[in-house]
Each structure stands twice: as C-alpha cells, then as structure tokens.
Backbone as CSV, one residue per row, in Angstrom:
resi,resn,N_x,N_y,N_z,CA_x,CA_y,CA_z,C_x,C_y,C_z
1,UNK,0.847,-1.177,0.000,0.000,0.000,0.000,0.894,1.241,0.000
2,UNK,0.606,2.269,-0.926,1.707,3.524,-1.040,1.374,3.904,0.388
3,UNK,2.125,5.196,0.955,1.999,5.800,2.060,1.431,6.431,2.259
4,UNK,0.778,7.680,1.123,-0.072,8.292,1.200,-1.797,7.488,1.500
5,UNK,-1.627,6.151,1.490,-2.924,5.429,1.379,-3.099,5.236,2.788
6,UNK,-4.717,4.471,3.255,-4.748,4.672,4.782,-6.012,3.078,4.364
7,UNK,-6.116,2.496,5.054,-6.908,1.307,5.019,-7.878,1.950,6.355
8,UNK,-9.064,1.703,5.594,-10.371,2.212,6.936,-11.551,1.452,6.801
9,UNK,-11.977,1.219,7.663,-13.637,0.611,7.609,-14.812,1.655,8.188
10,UNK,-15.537,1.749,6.972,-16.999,2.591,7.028,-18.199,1.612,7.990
11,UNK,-19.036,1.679,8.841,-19.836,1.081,9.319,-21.145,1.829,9.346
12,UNK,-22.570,1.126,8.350,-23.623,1.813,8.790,-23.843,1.852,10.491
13,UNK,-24.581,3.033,10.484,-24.943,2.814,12.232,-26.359,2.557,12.037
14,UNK,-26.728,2.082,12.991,-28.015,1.611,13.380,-29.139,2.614,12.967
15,UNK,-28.765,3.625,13.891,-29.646,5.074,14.009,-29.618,5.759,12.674
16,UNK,-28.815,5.484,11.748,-28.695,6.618,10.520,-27.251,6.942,10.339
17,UNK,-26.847,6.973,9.047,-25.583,7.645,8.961,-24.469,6.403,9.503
18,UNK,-22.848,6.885,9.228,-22.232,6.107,9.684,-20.912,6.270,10.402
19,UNK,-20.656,5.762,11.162,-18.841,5.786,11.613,-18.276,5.125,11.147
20,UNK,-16.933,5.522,11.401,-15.681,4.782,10.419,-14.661,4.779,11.559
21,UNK,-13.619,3.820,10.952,-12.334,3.692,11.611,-11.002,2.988,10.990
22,UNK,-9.906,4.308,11.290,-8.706,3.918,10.592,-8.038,2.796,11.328
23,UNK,-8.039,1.548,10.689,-7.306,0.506,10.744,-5.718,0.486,11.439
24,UNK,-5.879,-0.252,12.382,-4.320,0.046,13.027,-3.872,0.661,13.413
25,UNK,-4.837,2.025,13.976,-4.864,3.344,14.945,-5.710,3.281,15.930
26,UNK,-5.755,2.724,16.815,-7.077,2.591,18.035,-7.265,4.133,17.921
27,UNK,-8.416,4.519,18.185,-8.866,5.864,18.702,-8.972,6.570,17.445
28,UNK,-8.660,6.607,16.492,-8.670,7.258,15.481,-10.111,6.543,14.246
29,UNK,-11.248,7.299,15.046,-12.501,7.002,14.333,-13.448,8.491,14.745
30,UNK,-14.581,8.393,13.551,-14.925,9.764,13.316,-16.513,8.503,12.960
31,UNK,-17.345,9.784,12.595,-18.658,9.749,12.202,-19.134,11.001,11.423
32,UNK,-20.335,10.117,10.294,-20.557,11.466,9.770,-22.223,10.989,9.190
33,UNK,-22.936,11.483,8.251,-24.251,11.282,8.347,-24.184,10.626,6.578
34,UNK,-23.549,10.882,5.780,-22.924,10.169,4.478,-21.938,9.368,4.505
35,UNK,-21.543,8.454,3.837,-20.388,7.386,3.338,-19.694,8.340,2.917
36,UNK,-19.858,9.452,1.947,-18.571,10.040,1.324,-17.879,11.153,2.362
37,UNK,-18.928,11.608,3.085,-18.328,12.228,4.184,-17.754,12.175,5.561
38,UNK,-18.346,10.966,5.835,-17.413,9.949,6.803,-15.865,9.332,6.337
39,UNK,-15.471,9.262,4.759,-14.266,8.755,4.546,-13.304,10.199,4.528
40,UNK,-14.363,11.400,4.120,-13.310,12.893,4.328,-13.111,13.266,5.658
41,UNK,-13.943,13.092,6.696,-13.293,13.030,8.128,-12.516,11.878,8.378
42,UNK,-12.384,10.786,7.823,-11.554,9.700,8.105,-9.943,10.403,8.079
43,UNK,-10.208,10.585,6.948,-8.902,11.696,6.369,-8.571,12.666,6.948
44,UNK,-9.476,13.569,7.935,-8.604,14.664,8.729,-8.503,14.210,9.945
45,UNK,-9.156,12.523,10.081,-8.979,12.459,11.676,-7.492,11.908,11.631
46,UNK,-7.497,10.983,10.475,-6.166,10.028,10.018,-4.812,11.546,10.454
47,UNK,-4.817,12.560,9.918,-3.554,13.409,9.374,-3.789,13.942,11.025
48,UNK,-4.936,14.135,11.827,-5.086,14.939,13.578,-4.155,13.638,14.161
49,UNK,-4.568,12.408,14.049,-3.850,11.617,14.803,-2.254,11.261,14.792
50,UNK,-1.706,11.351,13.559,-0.633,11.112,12.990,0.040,12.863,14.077
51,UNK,-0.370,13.850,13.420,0.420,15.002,13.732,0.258,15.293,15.722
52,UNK,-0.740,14.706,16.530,-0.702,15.233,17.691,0.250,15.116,18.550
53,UNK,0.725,16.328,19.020,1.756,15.873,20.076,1.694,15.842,21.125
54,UNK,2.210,14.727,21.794,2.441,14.393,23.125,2.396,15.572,23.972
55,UNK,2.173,15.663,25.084,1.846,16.560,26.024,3.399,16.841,26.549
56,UNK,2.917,17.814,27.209,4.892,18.296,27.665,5.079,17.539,28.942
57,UNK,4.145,17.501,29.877,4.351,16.812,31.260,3.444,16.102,31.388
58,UNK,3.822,15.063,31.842,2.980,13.641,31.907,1.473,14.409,32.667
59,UNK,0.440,13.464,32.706,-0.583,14.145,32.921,-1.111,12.426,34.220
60,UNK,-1.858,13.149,34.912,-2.412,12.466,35.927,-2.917,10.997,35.237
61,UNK,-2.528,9.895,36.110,-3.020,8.680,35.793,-4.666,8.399,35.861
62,UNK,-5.096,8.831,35.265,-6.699,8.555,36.266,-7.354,8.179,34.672
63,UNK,-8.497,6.844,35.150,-9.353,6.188,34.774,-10.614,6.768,33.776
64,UNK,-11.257,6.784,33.140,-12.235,7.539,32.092,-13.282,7.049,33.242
65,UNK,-14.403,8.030,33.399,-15.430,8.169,34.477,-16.064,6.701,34.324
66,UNK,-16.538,6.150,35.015,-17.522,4.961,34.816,-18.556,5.189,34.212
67,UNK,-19.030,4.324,33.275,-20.392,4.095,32.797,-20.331,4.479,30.870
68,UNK,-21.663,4.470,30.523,-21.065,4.493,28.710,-20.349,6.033,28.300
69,UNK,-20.131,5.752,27.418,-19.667,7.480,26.656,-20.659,8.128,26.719
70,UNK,-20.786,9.491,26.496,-21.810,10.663,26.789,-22.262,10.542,25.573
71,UNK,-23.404,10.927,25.288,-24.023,10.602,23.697,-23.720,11.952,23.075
72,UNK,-23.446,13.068,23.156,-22.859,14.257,22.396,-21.419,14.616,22.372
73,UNK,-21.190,15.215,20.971,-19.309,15.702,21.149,-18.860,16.029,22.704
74,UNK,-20.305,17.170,22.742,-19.294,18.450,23.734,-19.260,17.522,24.955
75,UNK,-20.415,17.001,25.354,-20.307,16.008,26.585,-19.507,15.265,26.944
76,UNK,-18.993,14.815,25.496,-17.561,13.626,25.609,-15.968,14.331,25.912
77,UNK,-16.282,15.084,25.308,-14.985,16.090,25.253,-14.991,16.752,26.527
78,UNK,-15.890,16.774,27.084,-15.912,17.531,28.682,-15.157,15.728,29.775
79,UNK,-16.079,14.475,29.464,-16.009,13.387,29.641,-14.349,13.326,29.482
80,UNK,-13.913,13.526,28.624,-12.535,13.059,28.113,-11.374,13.902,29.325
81,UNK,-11.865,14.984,29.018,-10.688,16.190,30.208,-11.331,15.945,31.104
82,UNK,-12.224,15.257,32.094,-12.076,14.650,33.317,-11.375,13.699,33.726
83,UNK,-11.191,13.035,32.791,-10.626,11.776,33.331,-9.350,11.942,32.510
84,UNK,-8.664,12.432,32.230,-7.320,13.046,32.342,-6.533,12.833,31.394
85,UNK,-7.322,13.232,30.272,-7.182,13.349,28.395,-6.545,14.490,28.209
86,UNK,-5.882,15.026,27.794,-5.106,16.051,27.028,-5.461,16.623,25.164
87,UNK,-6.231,17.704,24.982,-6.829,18.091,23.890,-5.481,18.614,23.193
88,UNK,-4.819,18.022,22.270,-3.732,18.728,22.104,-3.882,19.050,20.773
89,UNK,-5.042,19.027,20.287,-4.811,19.918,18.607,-6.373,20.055,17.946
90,UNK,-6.258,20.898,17.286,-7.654,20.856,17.136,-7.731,21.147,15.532
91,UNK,-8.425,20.659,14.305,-8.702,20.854,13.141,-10.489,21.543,12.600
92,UNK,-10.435,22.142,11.725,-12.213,22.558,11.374,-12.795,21.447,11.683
93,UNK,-12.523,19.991,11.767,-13.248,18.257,12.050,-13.241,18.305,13.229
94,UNK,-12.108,17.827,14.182,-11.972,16.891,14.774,-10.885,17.741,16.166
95,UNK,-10.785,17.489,17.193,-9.963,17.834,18.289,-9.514,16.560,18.908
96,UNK,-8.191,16.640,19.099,-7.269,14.965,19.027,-6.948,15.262,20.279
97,UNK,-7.229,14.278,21.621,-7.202,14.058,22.424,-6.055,12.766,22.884
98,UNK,-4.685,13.435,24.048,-3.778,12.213,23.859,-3.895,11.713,25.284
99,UNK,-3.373,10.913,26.111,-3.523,10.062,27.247,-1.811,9.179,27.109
100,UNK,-0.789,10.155,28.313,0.315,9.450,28.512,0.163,7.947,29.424
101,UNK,-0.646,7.459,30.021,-0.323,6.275,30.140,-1.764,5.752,30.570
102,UNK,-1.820,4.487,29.802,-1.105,3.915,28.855,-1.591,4.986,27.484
103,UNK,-0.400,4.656,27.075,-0.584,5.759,25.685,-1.825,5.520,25.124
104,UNK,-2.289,7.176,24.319,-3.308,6.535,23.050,-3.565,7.864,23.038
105,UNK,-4.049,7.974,21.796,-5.023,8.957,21.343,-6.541,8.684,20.446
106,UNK,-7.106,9.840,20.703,-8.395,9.772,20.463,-8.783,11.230,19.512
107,UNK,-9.624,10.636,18.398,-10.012,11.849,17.715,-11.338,11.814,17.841
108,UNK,-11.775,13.699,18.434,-13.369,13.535,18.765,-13.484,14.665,17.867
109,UNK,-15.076,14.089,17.003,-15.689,15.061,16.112,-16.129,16.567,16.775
110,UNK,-15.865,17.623,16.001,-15.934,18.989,17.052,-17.175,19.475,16.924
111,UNK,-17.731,18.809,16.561,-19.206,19.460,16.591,-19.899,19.223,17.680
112,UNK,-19.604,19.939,18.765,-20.373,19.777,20.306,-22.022,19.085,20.400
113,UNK,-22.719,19.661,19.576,-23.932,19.104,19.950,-24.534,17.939,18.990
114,UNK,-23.383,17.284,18.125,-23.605,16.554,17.279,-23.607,14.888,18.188
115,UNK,-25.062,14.504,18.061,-25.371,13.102,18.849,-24.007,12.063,18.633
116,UNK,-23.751,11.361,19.130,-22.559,10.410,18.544,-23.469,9.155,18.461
117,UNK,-22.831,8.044,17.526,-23.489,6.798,16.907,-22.809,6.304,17.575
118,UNK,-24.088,5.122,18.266,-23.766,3.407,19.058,-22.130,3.362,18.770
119,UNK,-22.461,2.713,17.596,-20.814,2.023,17.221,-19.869,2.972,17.670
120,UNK,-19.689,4.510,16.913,-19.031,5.312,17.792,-18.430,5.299,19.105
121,UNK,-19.641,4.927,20.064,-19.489,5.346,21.541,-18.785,4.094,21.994
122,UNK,-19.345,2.808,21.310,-18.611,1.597,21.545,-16.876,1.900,21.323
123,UNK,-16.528,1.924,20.001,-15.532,2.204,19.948,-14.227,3.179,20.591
124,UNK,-15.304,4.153,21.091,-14.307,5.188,21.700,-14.323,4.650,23.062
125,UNK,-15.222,3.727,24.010,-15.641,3.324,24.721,-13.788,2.589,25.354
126,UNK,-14.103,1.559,24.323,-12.518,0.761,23.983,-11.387,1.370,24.435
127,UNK,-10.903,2.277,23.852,-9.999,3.342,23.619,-9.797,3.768,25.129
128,UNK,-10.948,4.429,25.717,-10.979,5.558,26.517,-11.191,4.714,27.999
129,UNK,-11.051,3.691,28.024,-11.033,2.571,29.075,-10.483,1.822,29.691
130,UNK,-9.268,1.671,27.893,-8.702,0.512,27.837,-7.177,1.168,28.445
C-alpha cells in the first residue's frame, strides 16, 4: 500500500448515517451522516492523529469516568478532560485528544452538539477505558 494510502472501515450505524475507523490506529474514528463524508473526516482524523503531540508533562493517571460514553461531542470532550485526556490539537473536524499512560489517542468530532453513533461510543468506549 503507497503511504499516502490509509486502510479504513466505514460502518452503517443503526440510528442513521455512519462511523468509520482507521485501521491500526485505536482511537482514530470519526462519524458522519454520508459514506462520502465519513471517509473525508476519516482523512482529517487520520492526518489529527498522525500530527498530535504528546503533552509536555505527563498528565495524571486517572481512569475515564464509569459508565457508557456521553451521547454528544461536547459532553464527551468535557467526559474526556475529566478523566485526564489532554486536547492537544484541534482541526475545522476533529480535536485529538492524547492520554500518557497507557498511551493513546483519540479523535473527537468537534461538533459539540452533534449526537454520537452506538458504534461510535462503543468504539471510543474501547480506547478511553482501555
């Protein structure tokens, strides 16, 4: 596969519309309400995750709150900097969220009041737990 290429899986969601996720990047999944526009956020979540940088000083060890993901961006993104996520970049898409230990990052869609999809919440669920 050239380098510029990115291997991803599109998933209808249940509710309408679909999420996606770049292959071989935990945390690096987006949602959108079209197939063609879920693979163009794939693409700015793909280039947010690749470019975020690490935080300057380690950041508090602490656990993602108990119970499921918040069903909206802004809720999650509030969800995320509680439990001791680091927002370290932000694009017109997506705001890339990193976590020094155990490592990972997470790309959350920036549209605050935009509902997030099942699969979504599952997935970030993973990520933000694990």
């Amino acid at each position: 596969m050239p380098d510029d290429e990115i291997k991803v899986t599109i998933h209808p969601a249940a509710e309408g519309g679909f999420w996606g996720e770049v292959e071989d990047m935990p945390g690096c999944i987006t949602q959108a309400e079209t197939n063609t526009d879920a693979l163009a956020r794939l693409r700015d979540a793909h280039r947010s995750w690749l470019r975020a940088p690490e935080p300057a000083a380690p950041l508090p060890i602490v656990t993602a709150p108990p119970g499921a993901v918040p069903d909206t961006a802004g809720k999650t993104a509030a969800w995320l900097a509680a439990a001791g996520w680091a927002c370290t970049r932000e694009t017109a898409e997506h705001f890339t969220f990193v976590r020094l230990s155990p490592a990972a990052r997470i790309i959350l869609p920036k549209a605050g009041g935009e509902v997030l999809k099942a699969g979504f919440r599952e997935a970030l669920a993973k990520v933000a737990n694990g």
